[in-house]
C-alpha positions as CSV (number, residue, x, y, z in Angstrom):
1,X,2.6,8.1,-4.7
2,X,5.2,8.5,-1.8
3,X,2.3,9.5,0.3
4,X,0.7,6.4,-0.2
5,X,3.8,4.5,0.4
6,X,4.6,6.1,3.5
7,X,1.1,6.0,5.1
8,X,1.2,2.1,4.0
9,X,4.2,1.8,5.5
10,X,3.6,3.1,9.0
11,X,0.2,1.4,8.8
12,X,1.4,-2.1,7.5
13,X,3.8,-1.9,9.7
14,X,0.8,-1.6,13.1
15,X,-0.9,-4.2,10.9
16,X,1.6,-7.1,10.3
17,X,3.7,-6.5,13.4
18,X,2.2,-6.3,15.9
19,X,2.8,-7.8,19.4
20,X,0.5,-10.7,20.3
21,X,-0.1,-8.5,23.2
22,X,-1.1,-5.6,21.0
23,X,-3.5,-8.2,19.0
24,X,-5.3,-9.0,21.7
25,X,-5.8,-5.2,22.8
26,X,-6.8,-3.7,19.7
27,X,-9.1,-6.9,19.5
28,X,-8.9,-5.9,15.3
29,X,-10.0,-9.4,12.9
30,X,-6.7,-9.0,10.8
31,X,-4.9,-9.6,14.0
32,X,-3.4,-12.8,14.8
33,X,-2.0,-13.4,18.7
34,X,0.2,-16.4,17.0
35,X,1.4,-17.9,13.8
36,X,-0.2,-20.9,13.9
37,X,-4.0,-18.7,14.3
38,X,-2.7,-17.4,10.7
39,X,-4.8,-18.7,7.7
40,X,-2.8,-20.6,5.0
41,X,-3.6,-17.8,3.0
42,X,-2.4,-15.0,5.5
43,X,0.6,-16.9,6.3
44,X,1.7,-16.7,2.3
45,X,1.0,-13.2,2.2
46,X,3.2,-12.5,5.4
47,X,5.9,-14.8,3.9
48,X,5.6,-12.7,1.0
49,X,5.9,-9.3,2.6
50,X,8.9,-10.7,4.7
51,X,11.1,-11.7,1.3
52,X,9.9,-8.6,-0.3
53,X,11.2,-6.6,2.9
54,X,14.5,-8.6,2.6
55,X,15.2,-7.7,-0.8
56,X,14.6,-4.1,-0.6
57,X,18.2,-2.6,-0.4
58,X,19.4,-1.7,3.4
59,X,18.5,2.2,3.5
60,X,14.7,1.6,2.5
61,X,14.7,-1.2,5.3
62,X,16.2,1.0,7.2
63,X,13.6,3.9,6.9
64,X,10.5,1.2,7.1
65,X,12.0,-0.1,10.3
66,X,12.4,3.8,11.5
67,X,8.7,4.1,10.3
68,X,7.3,1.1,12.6
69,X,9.0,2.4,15.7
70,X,7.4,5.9,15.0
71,X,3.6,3.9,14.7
72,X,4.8,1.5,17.6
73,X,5.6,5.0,19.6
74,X,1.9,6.3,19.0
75,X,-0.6,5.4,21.8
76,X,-3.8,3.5,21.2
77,X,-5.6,6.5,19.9
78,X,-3.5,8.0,17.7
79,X,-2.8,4.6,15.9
80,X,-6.8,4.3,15.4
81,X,-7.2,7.8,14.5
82,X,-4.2,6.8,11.8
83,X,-6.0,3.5,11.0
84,X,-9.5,5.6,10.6
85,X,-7.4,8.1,8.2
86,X,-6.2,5.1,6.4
87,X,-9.4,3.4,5.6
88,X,-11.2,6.5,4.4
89,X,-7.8,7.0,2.3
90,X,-8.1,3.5,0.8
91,X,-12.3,4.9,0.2
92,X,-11.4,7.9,-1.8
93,X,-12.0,7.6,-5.5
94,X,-9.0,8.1,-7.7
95,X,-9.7,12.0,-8.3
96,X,-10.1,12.5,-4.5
97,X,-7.0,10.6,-3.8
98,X,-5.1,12.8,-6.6
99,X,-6.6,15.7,-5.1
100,X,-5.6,15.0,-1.5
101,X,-2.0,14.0,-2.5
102,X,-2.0,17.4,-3.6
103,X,-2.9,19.3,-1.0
104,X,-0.5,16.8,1.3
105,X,2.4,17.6,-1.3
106,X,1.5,21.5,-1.1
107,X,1.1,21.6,2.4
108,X,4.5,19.5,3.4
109,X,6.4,21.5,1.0
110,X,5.8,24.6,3.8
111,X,7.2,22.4,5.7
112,X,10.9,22.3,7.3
113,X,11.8,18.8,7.2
């Protein structure tokens, strides 16, 4: 579960925040270059993630906003190959998913952090 969270975080983050400038390179659908190009829908669910951001206490907002400027540090490749690893994340069955959260949770506990 914190895997997921933090691999939606970082790629939320690319997704919703984006630079008009950005939008317009990555040339990705769920981009918008302004607010007003939002759909009524979209806007909602922006407005949505923006009051849920706002009520999360200050460290978590704190480590989100340290989590965009890590994905807003990653050059155009990297972000895509992140994005590609995202989708075929958001693919995986529950049992795959389980079983890759494992093998993340084994192999980053080798890790020093």
């Amino acid at each position: 579960m914190r895997v997921t969270r933090a691999v939606l975080a970082v790629v939320a983050a690319g997704l919703l925040l984006a630079t008009p400038g950005e939008a317009r390179r990555i040339q990705d659908p769920r981009l918008a270059r302004s607010w007003e190009e939002l759909s009524p829908e979209e806007r909602q669910r922006a407005l949505r993630n923006f009051q849920r951001y706002r009520s999360l206490p200050e460290s978590s907002r704190k480590r989100m906003d340290r989590s965009y400027e890590s994905w807003q540090q990653l050059d155009k490749r990297e972000r895509e190959r992140v994005q590609r690893n995202y989708e075929r994340y958001r693919k995986m069955s529950p049992e795959e998913r389980r079983n890759f959260e494992h093998k993340y949770r084994r192999w980053k506990g080798g890790k020093q952090r």
